[in-house]
N, C-alpha and C positions, 0 to 999 in steps of 0.2 A: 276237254276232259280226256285223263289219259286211257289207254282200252286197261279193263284189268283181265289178267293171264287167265284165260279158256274161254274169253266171250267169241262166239263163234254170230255172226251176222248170217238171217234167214231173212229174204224177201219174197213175197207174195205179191205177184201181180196181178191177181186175178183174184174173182169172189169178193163176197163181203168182208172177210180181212183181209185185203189188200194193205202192204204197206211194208213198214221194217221193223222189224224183229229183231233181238238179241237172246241167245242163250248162254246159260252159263251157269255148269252144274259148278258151284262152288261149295265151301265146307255146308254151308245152311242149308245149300239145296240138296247134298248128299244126305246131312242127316235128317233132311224130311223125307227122304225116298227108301229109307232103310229099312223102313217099317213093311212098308208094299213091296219090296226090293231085298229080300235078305242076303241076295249072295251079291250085292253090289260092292262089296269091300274085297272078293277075292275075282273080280269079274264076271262072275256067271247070272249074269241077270235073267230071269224069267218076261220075256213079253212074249207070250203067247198069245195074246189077246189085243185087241184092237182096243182095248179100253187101257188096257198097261203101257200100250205106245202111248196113248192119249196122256197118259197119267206124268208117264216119263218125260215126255214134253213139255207140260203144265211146270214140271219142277222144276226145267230148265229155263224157263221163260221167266220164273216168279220172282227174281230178283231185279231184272228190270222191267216187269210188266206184273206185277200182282194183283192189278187188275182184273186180268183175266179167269174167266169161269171155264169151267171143261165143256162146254159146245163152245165157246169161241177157239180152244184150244183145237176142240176139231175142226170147226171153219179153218183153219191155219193151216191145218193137217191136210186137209180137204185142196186147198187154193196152194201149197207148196208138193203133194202127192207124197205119201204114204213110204217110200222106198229113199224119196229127197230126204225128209223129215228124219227119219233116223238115220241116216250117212250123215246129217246135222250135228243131231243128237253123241255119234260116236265120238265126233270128231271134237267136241264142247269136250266129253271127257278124257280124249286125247289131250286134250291142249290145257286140261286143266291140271293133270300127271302126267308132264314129258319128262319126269324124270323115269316114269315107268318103263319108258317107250328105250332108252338106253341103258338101263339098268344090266339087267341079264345080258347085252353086249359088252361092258365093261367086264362081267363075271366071269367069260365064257375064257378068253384068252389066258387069263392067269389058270384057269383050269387043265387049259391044253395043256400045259409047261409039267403039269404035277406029274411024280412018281416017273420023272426022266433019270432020276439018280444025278443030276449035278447039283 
């Protein structure tokens, strides 16, 4: 099966979720995170809390693991650590918008050029 664009692979080798993981904030998983998540459409996501990481996670995981309850999601979080988990989590919605990631480097160039007078 082919990978589909932003699943980001998470292994835990330790604790009761030991094992392999995938995440992968895609359109369904964005729009179930909107609601907990208002500024996720312009970047600025709120996790202040240890329960909004947990939450964040859960949404990234649900599409190949919907299985999963929010204490297994923290077993996960637990058995991968806290700081892994969301370098995970960035990198899932990295790879899920690389067009993000070059955009405003495309923009920047034709800018420079502007109001040279030729």
């Amino acid at each position: 099966m082919a990978a589909i664009k932003g699943e980001v692979p998470l292994k835990v080798t330790e604790g009761p979720a030991a094992g392999e993981y995938v995440l992968l904030l895609d359109f369904n998983a964005l729009c179930d995170a909107e609601d907990e998540f208002p500024g996720i459409m312009n970047g600025s996501i709120d996790i202040s809390s240890f329960r909004k990481i947990r939450r964040l996670v859960q949404f990234a995981l649900a599409t190949h693991h919907p299985h999963l309850d929010e204490r297994e999601v923290g077993d996960i979080i637990q058995g991968v650590g806290v700081v892994a988990a969301a370098e995970k989590v960035t990198e899932a919605m990295k790879a899920t918008f690389p067009e993000a990631k070059t955009a405003g480097k495309a923009a920047a160039p034709a800018r420079a050029g502007a109001g040279t007078g030729r």
